[in-house]
Steps between C-alpha positions, in 0.01 A plus 500: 500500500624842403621739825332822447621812667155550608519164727839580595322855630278304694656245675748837587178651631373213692836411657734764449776283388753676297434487107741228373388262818118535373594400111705209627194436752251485184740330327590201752094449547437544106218828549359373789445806721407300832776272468774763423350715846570150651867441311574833633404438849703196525801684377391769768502784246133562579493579867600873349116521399355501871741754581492752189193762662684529826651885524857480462630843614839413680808406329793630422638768212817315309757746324812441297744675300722454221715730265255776507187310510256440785196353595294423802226301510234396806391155584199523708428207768225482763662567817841619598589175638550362147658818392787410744523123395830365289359398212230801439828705523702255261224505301473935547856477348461291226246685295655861609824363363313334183273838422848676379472353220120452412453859406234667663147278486416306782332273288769408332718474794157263646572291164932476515655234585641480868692200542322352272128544562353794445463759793116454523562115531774556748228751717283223501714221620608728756146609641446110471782394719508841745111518508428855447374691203792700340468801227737630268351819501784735310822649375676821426782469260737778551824630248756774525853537485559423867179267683531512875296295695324494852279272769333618758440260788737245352392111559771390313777690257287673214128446605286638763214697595545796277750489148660830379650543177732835367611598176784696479736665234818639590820317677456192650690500786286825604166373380508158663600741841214755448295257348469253821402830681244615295354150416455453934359850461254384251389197689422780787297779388360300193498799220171503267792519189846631357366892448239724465493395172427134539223533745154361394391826395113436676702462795594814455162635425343361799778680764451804351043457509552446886801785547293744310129434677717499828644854407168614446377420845757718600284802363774689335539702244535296112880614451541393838373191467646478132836521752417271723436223258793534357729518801303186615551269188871606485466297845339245371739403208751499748412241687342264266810523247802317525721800360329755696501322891737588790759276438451244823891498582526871443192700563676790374496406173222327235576175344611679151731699653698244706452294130690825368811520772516114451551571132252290414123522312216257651335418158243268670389257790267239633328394825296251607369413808335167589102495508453833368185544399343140564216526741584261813205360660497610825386305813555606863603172767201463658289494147726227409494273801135498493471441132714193596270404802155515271720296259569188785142541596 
């Protein structure tokens, strides 16, 4: 019987085994969607399914560099307990190290090889055998003349709980110095973008709604207020953009200028935090032990 992609879809669906273990599923049990479910089961590459609605918000950000190029990418797991266990962090490693040279999909990098199975297959042995739903959620691929790299809350040497990547052009020696500065700066104050002029421009819009009704409160004058608005979203820029902050290790300066007596030019940088923006389901202690008492009822 011919293997459609359809069926292979399905059996995907229904178990969330990893693409090439559903065709060779279907193609073991000749079509039969029951029996490859079952094939699957006894090779345990379908315990994944049960697991695959649970949140996975935890996990760890993986980042590594080579000549100039740099990516970081976060493997989500459902508790932090996992996120600190050898082989999610072997496993953290692998596919940072791997998406160097996958480009910049995350579908493709799902699809590459990774001692060879593909990286979806290997996920789903692993939430098989460690019994917790996993998520590659993303990467950031980062280039320059000079990639400097950074972990914040370090589990192991290049993950952790936030990844920071820096572009640099200039020397080196001094960008790799100024670089690790700024990147732990970045992971810090967590800059909306590069410069004024790479912030989402309704971002932009919306400060300047709420600084302009609030200057109108205020009762003053219209070239007063005109003023005001202005004085205020000069503030603003300055804190949400990387170039225009306090530098962190030298308040006295912004981040461009300590760039500039480094003799360097940040051209462009990434961060990325674990769990931002999944919604956790939240349950207080009490909630749960009673949801577990009604359950042994």
């Amino acid at each position: 019987m011919a293997i459609t992609a359809a069926m292979v879809k399905e059996l995907r669906e229904t178990t969330g085994a990893g693409m090439m273990d559903a065709k060779k599923a279907l193609t073991e049990t000749n079509g039969d969607m029951e029996a490859a479910v079952d094939w699957l089961r006894t090779k345990g590459l379908a315990k994944a399914a049960k697991k695959s609605g649970r949140v996975a918000a935890e996990g760890l950000i993986g980042v590594s560099v080579v000549d100039g190029r740099g990516v970081a990418i976060e493997l989500n797991s459902e508790t932090d307990f996992v996120a600190k266990n050898a082989d999610f962090q072997k496993i953290v490693r692998e596919i940072s190290d791997l998406a160097l040279t996958t480009g910049e999909d995350i579908e493709v990098l799902r699809q590459t090889e990774l001692n060879g199975k593909t990286v979806d297959t290997v996920l789903s042995e692993a939430i098989a055998r460690i019994g917790e739903n996993m998520t590659l959620r993303r990467m950031h691929v980062l280039e320059g003349e000079t990639v400097v790299s950074y972990v914040h809350n370090a589990a192991a040497a290049g993950m952790g709980k936030i990844g920071v990547l820096v572009a640099l052009n200039g020397g080196k020696d001094k960008a790799e110095e100024i670089g690790k500065q700024i990147a732990m700066h970045i992971a810090a104050t967590n800059p909306a973008s590069l410069s004024e002029a790479d912030l989402d421009p309704a971002l932009v819009e919306r400060e300047k709604h709420v600084l302009t009704e609030q200057a109108r409160e205020s009762g003053k004058p219209e070239a007063v207020i005109e003023k005001m608005i202005e004085g205020r979203m000069g503030k603003f820029l300055e804190e949400v953009t990387l170039l225009g902050q306090k530098f962190v290790i030298n308040p006295d300066v912004t981040v461009a200028q300590a760039a500039k007596d480094a003799g360097v030019e940040i051209t462009g940088y990434a961060r990325i935090e674990v769990g931002e923006g999944i919604e956790k389901k939240e349950e207080d202690f009490a909630a749960e032990v009673a949801k577990t008492m009604a359950g042994s009822a």
